[in-house]
N, C-alpha and C positions, 0 to 999 in steps of 0.2 A: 685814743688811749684805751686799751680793752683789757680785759683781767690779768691776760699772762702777763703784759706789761706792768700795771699797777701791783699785779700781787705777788709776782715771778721777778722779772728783771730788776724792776728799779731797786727793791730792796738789795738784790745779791748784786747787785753791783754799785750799791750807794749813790745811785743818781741822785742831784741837788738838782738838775731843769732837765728841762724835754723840751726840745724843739721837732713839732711837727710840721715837715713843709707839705703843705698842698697847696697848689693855685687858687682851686677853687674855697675851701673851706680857710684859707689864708684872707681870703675877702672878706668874709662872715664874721663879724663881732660874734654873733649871737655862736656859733660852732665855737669861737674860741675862749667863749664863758665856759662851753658846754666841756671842754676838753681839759679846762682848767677844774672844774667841780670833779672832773671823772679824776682825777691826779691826785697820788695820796699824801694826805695832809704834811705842811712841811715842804711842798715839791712844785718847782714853780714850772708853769708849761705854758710854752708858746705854741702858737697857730700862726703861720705866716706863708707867704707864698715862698716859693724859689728864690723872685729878686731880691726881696727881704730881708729872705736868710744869709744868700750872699752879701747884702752890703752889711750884717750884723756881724756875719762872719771877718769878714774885712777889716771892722773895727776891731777886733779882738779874739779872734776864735772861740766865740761865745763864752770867752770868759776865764777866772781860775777853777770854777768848780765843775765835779766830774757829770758831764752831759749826754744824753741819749736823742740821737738824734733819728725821729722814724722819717721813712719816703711812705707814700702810698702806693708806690710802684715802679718798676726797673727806670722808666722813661724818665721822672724823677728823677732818681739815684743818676742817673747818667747826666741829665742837667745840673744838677747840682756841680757833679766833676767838670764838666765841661765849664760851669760856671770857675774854677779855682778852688771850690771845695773839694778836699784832698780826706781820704781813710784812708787805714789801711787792711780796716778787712768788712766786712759785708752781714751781717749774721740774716737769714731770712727764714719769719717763720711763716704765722697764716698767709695762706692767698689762694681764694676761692675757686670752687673749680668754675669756669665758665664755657662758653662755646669757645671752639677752639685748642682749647688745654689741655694739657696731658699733665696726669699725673706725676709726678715726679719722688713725690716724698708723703706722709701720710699729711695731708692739710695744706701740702704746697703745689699747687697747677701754674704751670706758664703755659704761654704760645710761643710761635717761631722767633716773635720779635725778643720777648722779654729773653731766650735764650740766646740773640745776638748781644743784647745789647751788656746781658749778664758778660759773654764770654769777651766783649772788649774789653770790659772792665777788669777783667782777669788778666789779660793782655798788657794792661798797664800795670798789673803788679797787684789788685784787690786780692786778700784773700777771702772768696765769698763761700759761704755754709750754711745748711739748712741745720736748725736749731730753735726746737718752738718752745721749748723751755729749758732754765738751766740745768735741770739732772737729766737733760736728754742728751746722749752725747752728740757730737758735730758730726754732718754728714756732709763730706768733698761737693761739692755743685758742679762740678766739671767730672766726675766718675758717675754723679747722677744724670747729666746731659748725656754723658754718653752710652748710660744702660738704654734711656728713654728715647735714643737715637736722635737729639735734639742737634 
């Protein structure tokens, strides 16, 4: 949970929880104190892995109130779906540039993979955009794959 999230999203969209799935920092007590302290006041946040979220989802689709759910990365977001976790659209903002990556949007680098696995998901009906904060407007992810020749 990092500024644009606590100081950007969660207010303009009235999120009550945040479920962050990660594998690894889903195992971490200690990550998911830290993720809970970073969460602003009033705002309950989980740390859990994939399985987790899916069997919490199962129970109830995390609930009556309105929920922000981050991936730390496409292979995520696609385990999740493939888990039975259902969206309908995708919103993607930071993701650092690494080897491999290309540019695509100002703050957003994929590789070959995160661009497959993005454009399945589109395939099943995601609608996915680049948008790293709310007064940015939304950028198509599939006109951007395709300027970037991904």
């Amino acid at each position: 949970v990092h500024g644009q999230v606590c100081v950007c999203w969660i207010p303009q969209l009235e999120i009550a929880k945040v479920f962050i799935v990660h594998d690894k920092f889903g195992k971490d007590p200690f990550m998911g104190k830290i993720h809970g302290m970073a969460a602003p006041r009033g705002v309950v946040c989980h740390t859990l892995t994939s399985e987790k979220a899916l069997e919490e989802w199962e129970k109830d689709q995390f609930g009556e109130e309105r929920v922000l759910v981050l991936f730390p990365d496409a292979a995520t977001a696609k385990k999740m779906w493939q888990g039975g976790f259902r969206y309908d659209t995708m919103q993607i903002g930071t993701i650092p540039a690494a080897k491999n990556r290309v540019s695509i949007h100002p703050q957003v680098n994929i590789d070959q993979e995160d661009a497959k696995i993005f454009r399945e998901l589109m395939e099943q009906g995601v609608d996915i955009y680049c948008q790293l904060v709310p007064t940015d407007p939304k950028s198509d992810l599939k006109a951007l794959l395709e300027k970037a020749n991904l």
